[in-house]
C-alpha positions in Angstrom: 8.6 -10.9 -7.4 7.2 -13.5 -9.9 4.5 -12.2 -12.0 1.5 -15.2 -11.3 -2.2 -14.6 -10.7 -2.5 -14.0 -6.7 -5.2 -16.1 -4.5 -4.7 -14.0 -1.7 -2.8 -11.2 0.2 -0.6 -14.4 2.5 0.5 -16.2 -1.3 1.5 -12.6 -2.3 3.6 -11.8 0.5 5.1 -15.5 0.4 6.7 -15.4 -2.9 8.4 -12.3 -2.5 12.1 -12.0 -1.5 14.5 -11.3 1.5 14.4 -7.5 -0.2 10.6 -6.7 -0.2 9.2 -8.9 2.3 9.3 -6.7 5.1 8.0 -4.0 3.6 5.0 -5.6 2.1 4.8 -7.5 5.7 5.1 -3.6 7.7 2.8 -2.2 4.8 0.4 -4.8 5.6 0.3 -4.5 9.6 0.4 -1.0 8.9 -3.2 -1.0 6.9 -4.8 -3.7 9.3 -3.8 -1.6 12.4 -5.7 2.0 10.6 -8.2 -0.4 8.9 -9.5 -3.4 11.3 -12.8 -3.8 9.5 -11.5 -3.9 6.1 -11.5 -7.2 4.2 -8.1 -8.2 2.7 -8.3 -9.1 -0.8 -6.4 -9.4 -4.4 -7.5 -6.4 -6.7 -5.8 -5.8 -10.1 -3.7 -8.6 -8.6 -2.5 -6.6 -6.1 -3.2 -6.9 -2.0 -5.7 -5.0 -1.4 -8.4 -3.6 1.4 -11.7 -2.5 1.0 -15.0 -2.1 2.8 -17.7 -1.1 0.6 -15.2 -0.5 -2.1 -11.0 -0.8 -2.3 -10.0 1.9 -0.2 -5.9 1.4 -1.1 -3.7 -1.3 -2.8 0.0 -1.8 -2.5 2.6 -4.0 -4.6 6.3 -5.3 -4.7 8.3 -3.2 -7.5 11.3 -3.6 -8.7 13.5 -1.0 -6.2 9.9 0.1 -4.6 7.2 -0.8 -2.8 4.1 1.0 -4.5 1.6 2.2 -2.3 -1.7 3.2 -4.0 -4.1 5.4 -1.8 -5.7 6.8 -5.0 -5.3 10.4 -5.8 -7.2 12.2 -2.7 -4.7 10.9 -0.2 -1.4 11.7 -2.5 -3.0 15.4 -3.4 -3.6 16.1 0.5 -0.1 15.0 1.4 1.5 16.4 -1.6 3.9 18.6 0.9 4.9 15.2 2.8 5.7 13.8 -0.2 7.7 15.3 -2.3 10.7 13.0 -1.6 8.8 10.2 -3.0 8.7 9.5 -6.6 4.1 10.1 -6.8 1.9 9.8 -9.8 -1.7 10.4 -9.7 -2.8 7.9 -7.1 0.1 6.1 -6.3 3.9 6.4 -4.1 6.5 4.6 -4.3 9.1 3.7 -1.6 11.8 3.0 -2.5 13.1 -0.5 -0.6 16.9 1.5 0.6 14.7 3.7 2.8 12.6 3.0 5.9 8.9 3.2 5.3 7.3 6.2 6.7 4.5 4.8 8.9 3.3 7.8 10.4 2.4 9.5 6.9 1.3 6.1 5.5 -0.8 6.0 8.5 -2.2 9.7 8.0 -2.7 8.6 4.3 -4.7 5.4 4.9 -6.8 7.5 7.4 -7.4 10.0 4.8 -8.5 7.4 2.2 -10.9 6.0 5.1 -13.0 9.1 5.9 -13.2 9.5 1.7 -15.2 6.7 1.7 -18.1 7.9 4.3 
């Protein structure tokens, strides 16, 4: 992906290529279905969602998709995993693997009920 300032979440996904488009298109519908309310915006120039703050953020890499819940999330699911390359507050999946909805699901959840 072309390193540009973003506009918005659509411009990001555009510009990326045949390999990361559809994961950052499934990582998208993924966050939308968990997070209806959310409002999609560019954070740190990456797509992110937030309601009364960014709740997660997710990016093309290289070989990955990045997927950043911020630490609470990656700590709970630590166990889950432990497949995954995982810093701090971010995953990373890597782009010859399917994305694994169900715990990206359970992780976006998690993030949610932080923020009440």
């Amino acid at each position: 992906m072309e390193k540009r300032k973003w506009e918005s979440v659509q411009e990001y996904l555009d510009a990326a290529d045949e390999k990361e488009k559809p994961y950052l298109e499934k990582m998208r519908a993924l966050i939308r279905e968990e997070l209806p309310d959310a409002e999609e915006c560019i954070s740190y120039n990456m797509p992110a969602y937030r309601r009364k703050k960014v709740l997660v953020y997710f990016a093309a890499g290289k070989n990955h998709l990045g997927f950043y819940p911020t630490p609470g999330p990656i700590e709970h699911y630590a166990e889950d995993l432990k497949e995954y390359h995982t810093s701090k507050g971010s995953v990373q999946f890597p782009y010859a693997k399917p994305l694994p909805e169900e715990l990206i699901r359970k992780m976006i959840r998690y993030r949610a009920e932080e923020e009440k």
